[in-house]
C-alpha positions, 0 to 999 in steps of 0.5 A: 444466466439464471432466468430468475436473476435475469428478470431480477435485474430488469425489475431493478432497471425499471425501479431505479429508471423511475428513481431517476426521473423523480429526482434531479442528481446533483452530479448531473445538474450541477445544482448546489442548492439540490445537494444542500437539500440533500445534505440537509435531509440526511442530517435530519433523518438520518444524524437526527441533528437540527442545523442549528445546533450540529456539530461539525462531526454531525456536518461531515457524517451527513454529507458521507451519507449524501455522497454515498447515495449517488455512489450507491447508484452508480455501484447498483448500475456497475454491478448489474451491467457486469451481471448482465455482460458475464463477462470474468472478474478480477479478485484482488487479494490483500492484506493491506488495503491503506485507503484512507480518507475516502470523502474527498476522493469519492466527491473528486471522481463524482464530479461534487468537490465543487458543488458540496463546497458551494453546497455546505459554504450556503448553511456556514459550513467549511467542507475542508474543515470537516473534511479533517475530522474523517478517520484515516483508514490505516489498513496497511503498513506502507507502499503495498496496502497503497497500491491496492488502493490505487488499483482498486480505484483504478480497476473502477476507472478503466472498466475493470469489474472488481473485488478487493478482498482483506481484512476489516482490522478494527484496528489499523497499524498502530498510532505512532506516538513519539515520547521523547523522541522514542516511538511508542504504539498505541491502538489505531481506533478507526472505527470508534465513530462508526464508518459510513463508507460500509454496508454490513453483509451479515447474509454473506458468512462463511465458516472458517475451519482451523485444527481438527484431522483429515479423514480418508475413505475410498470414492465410488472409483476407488478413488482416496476421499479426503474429509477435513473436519476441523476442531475450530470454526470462526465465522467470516462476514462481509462488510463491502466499501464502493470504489467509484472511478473517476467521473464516477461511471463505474464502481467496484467494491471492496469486501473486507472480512470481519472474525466472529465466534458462531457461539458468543458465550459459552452458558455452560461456562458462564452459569458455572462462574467462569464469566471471563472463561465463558469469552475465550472462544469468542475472544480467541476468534475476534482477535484475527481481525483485531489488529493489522499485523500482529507482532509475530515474534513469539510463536502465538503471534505467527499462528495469529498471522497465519490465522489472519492469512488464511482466513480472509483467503478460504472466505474470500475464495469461497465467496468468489467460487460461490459466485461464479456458480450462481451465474455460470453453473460449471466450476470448471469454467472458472478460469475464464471468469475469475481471475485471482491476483495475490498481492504479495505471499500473505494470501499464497496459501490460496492455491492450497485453499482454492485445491482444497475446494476443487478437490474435496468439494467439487470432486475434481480430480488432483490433476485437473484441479492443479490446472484450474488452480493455476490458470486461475490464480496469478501472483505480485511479488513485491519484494527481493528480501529472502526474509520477507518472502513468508515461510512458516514452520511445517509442524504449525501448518499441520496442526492449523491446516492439515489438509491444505499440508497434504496438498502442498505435500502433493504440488511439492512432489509433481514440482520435484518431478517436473524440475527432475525431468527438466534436468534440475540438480540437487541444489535446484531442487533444493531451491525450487522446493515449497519445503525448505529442509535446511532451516527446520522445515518450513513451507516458503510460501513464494514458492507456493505462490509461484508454482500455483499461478500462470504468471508472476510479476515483479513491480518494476523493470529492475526488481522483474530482472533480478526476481529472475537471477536471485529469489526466483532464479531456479524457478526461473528456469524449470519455469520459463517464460511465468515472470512478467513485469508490471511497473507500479504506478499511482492514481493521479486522482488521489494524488494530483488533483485531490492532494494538490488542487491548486497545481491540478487547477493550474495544469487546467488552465494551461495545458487544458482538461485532457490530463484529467482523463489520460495522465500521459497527455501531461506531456503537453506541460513540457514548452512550459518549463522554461517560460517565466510567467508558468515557473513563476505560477508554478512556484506560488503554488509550491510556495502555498503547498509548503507553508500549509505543511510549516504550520503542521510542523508547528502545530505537531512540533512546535517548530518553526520552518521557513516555506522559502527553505528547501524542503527536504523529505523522506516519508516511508516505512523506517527500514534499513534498507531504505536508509534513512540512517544514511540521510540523517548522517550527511545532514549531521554532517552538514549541520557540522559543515554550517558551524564550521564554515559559517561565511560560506552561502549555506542553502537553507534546508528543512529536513522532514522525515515520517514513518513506522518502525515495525514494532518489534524492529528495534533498529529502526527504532533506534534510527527514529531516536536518533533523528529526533535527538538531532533534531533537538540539537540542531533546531536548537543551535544558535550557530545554525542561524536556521539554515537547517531544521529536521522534522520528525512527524509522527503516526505518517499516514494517508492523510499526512502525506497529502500535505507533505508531497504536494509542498517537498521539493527534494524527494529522499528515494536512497535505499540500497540498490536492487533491495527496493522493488519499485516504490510508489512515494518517488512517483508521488512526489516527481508528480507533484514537482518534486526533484528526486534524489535516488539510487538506481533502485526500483522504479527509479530506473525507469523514472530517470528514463522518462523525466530524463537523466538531467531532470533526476539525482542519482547516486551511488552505486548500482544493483550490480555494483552492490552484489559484487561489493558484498560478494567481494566482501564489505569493507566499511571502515576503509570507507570512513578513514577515506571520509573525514566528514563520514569518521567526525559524524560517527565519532560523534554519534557513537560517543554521544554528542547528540545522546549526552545523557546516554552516550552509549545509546547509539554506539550499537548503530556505529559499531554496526555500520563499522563492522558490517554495513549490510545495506551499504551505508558508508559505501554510498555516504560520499557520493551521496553527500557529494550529490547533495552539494550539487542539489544546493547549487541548483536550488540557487538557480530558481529558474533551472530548478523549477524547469526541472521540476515542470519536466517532472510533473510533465513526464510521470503520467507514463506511471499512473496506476491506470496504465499499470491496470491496463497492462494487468487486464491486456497480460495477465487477466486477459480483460478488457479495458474502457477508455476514460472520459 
């Protein structure tokens, strides 16, 4: 280590051991009456608020401030053991980080929830109602943006020293609005009050190159010298967010990158009248980190993607290479203390970037510089869907990125060589190749991202498997032995303590404290499920959880539910694959069983649906519309008696599914077989004592395999089953003649019942599922429909459905987020782990 920086610790040891003994923390005495002092203090000093006249925004600002300086200690004390120790580095690179609201989490694994409660009730002040009014960073899009919060969170707790690495999008995904049951988007201002949480790191710039050429001369061994001088220059800056572990024993730090002009104005322009001109250059580089995913239909909008992605990669790469020299001097060593996990393709062109550095800047040779690159680097696919793995033209590459074309021109040709020498056919070389030729010549970056790491995972058993026999298949097999698995899992923190307190306060009275620290110990709830008096407790607690959601579902929509109705819920991102078109045709046509058998005993049901359609998805969209337009028939229907109601909540987000997995007893998990590639809203709501009705798809798998094929619903037909169909060739409409209730419900849609004064609104999605049915929809309707039957007959059984779901929550702690860091660090990273507590 540095001599100097080394004496630079210590001086900050010495420094901060004196800060300790000058004051009591909180967290260590557990004094509520010190922490409203403290709290106080930041509202003066810091907020500039008397007590007597704050605000509640005023309140909630202080005690971020106050609950930042205990993290700050334990963030000072983290990033200097792991100085000290030089041990290797995990750098977590994604786009997406969906954090969150951060207040309540960050006092949960601080020990504080309790003694900031206590603290603000003492001047008057409700920490839940405060709480409500912290913006939801909405930094991604759905399940990958939340696992990186997971993880990044669980990497603290376990003892992982961490980066996260994205993109400070001043806005988030967009807020989704529903205006007349259509969605519509508008701007997701997270940061319009500022974010306490952050520390600018303006010191930590680096430039950004785009354009411009690539100059050749020859090297002192003869050798060919590439200089790539680029026409365009952003600036990236550093704003970093502490990540504290439970108990709050380690905090790692999410650095995320915000685009700056080096030039804000052009005076030249400006002088000479051209006021908005003398911006464009500005303009032009502060809209990369503007707006998380940028619509990409048009070619300005996948250059602004592709300039997103490579920008948060170069920076954050050069910020973790500059890094590893400052403390161990020689770049090649870089593998043994960094370790670069991509999360998904969108920062795959880090393995050209990283080349790039080792090459051009560190005059490593080609071979060597592979070698580093790929001992270095590792990579998560998340996805089965050709068309979600990224491509983009190769003329757009040339003219953004020329030198990095060059090098993926190279690993292109040592791959082709390789898969050559391996006795690889034309149509395997064809696959394994990073440029595709058969479709305008376009670079795959899963491709990229595959032969640039030394291993890739899938995120659950089933997804790794078929990654080997679809997507990956052909690199599979001229590389065996890359693709591992590592299952996803959820942070128990965020999302059974905080989201659900009182389920977590009563697993703590029964089974005891262990859980907290070693979710699989929940184990321990199994000789509970068939006890009266838990399933009873048990019950109340679900009871609370679903009348807090009927009041938002009253004070959003102004509908009125029943807390003792089966909560039905399917909350996701709208895509076709994860059918929630298929959810919303059975419930019509139980809406239509109701009205025509109204002396059977229907089983009350609220059908809660959430989730984003791409903007540009027009599909989903219409899938939201129709679900909106029956819920306005429905709910509406005196004939229904309110034996159902559907609930479409809009702008779904982090915050809005704390209060709707906590109270769903019936979790929706009902995508196509083999097109799901884990998931992580199934572990959520099994956690917290939902039933799931699923397909074999994704980490359903392995959830039936631990809470037990009694305690699950699984449908339709499997990821085999699914291939075979569509390679024997779909036919949908033989489906629905076989199913009169499937016919009736799309006669009726497609003829406008639920659209009368459109009736062709939705004959585009009938005369889709009629002729295609790509995703398999009235294959699976019966069978579905038929599952949901059986759901109705347990729901009139209390005491079997509430042993099945005590089971549940028993038997997820296998797929907490810490189990699936651990596997990381012992498989891929090769680090070591803590045990927590």
């Amino acid at each position: 280590m540095d001599k100097t920086l080394e004496q630079r610790l210590y001086a900050a040891d010495a420094a901060l051991a004196v800060a300790d003994e000058a004051s009591a923390l909180p967290e260590a005495t557990g004094d509520a009456r010190s922490f409203r002092d403290l709290i106080l203090a930041k509202l003066t000093y810091a907020v500039g608020k008397d007590p007597i006249v704050a605000r509640d925004h005023d309140w909630l600002r202080a005690l971020s401030l106050a609950l930042r300086d205990r993290i700050v200690d334990r963030w000072m004390a983290t990033t200097r053991g792991v100085y000290r120790m030089g041990g290797k580095r995990v750098y977590y690179f994604s786009l997406e980080f969906l954090i969150g609201r951060l207040l309540k989490d960050g006092l949960n694994n601080m020990g504080l929830l309790g003694t900031a409660r206590e603290a603000l009730a003492s001047v008057g002040v409700d920490l839940d109602v405060i709480a409500e009014l912290e913006a939801d960073a909405a930094l991604g899009n759905g399940g990958l943006g939340r696992l990186a919060a997971c993880f990044m969170e669980s990497m603290a707790t376990v003892g992982v020293p961490a980066y996260g690495y994205g993109i400070r999008y001043e806005n988030g995904l967009f807020r989704q609005n529903i205006i007349d049951g259509w969605q519509t988007e508008s701007p997701e201002n997270w940061l319009a009050y500022g974010n306490p949480w952050e520390f600018p790191r303006r010191e930590v710039a680096y430039e950004i190159g785009f354009g411009g050429a690539v100059e050749a001369s020859e090297g002192w061994d003869g050798s060919a010298v590439h200089a790539w001088k680029p026409a365009e220059t952003v600036l990236a800056v550093a704003h970093d967010t502490p990540v504290v572990g439970w108990r709050g024993l380690r905090v790692n730090t999410l650095r995320l990158w915000s685009a700056r002009s080096p030039d804000p104005i052009s005076l030249d322009a400006f002088n000479a009248g051209d006021h908005i001109g003398a911006l464009t250059a500005r303009t032009k580089a502060e809209s990369i980190s503007r707006v998380l995913y940028p619509a990409d239909s048009t070619p300005a909008g996948q250059e602004l993607r592709l300039r997103q992605e490579y920008f948060f990669t170069s920076a954050s790469l050069q910020d973790l290479v500059r890094r590893h020299l400052k403390q161990h001097r020689e770049i090649r060593t870089l593998a043994q203390k960094a370790a670069v996990q991509l999360n998904d393709t969108h920062p795959a062109i880090a393995v050209a970037e990283l080349m790039r550095i080792l090459i051009d800047i560190h005059a490593m040779s080609w071979a060597d510089a592979f070698a580093l690159t790929r001992d270095t680097i590792s990579y998560t696919n998340h996805t089965l869907l050709p068309e979600a793995l990224e491509s983009w033209p190769v003329p757009l590459l040339e003219r953004l990125l020329p030198r990095h074309m060059q090098i993926i021109y190279a690993i292109n040709a040592r791959v082709l060589t390789e898969a050559r020498a391996a006795g690889a056919t034309d149509a395997m070389i064809a696959a394994v190749s990073i440029i595709d030729e058969g479709h305008g010549r376009r670079v795959r970056m899963g491709n990229l991202a595959f032969v640039g790491s030394h291993k890739v995972n899938g995120v659950s058993a089933l997804h790794s498997e078929l990654m080997k026999e679809t997507v990956f298949r052909d690199l599979n097999t001229v590389f065996p032995g890359r693709i591992t698995n590592k299952t996803n899992g959820i942070t128990p923190r965020r999302w059974l303590m905080t989201a659900n307190p009182g389920l977590a306060g009563l697993l703590r009275e029964t089974i005891g404290e262990g859980f907290l620290d070693d979710a699989e110990k929940l184990v321990a709830l199994e000789p509970f499920a068939r006890d009266p008096g838990f399933q009873e407790r048990f019950a109340a607690v679900k009871h609370a959880n679903k009348a807090r959601l009927a009041k938002t579902i009253q004070q959003t929509l102004g509908l009125r539910v029943d807390p003792a109705a089966l909560f039905d819920v399917q909350v996701k991102r709208m895509h076709e694959y994860k059918r929630q078109l298929l959810n919303i045709l059975e419930t019509i046509a139980l809406y239509n069983a109701i009205r025509t058998h109204p002396e059977k005993d229907w089983v009350p049901r609220v059908k809660v649906f959430a989730g984003k359609a791409a903007a540009s998805y027009t599909s989903a969209k219409y899938i939201i519309k129709l679900i909106n337009d029956v819920a306005k028939m429905v709910n509406t229907d005196p004939a229904v008696r309110n034996l159902l109601k559907v609930a479409f909540l809009p702008n779904y987000n982090v915050s809005l599914a704390e209060v709707i997995i906590p109270a769903a007893d019936l979790s929706e998990q009902i995508s196509t077989a083999g097109m799901e590639a884990s998931g992580t809203g199934n572990m959520k709501f099994a956690l917290n004592g939902a039933l799931t009705i699923g397909t074999l798809d994704g980490a359903n798998v392995e959830m039936r395999d631990h809470v037990g094929a009694d305690n699950i619903f699984i449908f339709g037909l499997t990821a085999a089953e699914v291939e075979a169909r569509r390679a024997k060739g779909l036919n949908p409409r033989a489906n629905i003649e076989a199913d009169p209730a499937l016919a009736e419900v799309l006669d009726a849609v497609g003829s406008g019942v639920f659209s009368p004064a459109d009736p062709q609104r939705h004959r585009g999605t009938v005369d889709n599922l009629t002729n295609s049915d790509w995703f398999l929809v009235t294959d699976d309707f019966t069978s579905y429909s038929a599952m949901q039957r059986r759901i109705d007959a347990l729901w009139g059984t209390p005491a079997a459905w509430r042993e099945k779901a005590i089971l549940n929550v028993a038997r997820m702690g296998w797929f907490s987020s810490d189990r699936t860091i651990r596997d990381y660090s012992d498989e891929i990273w090769g680090l070591p782990t803590v045990k927590v507590g």
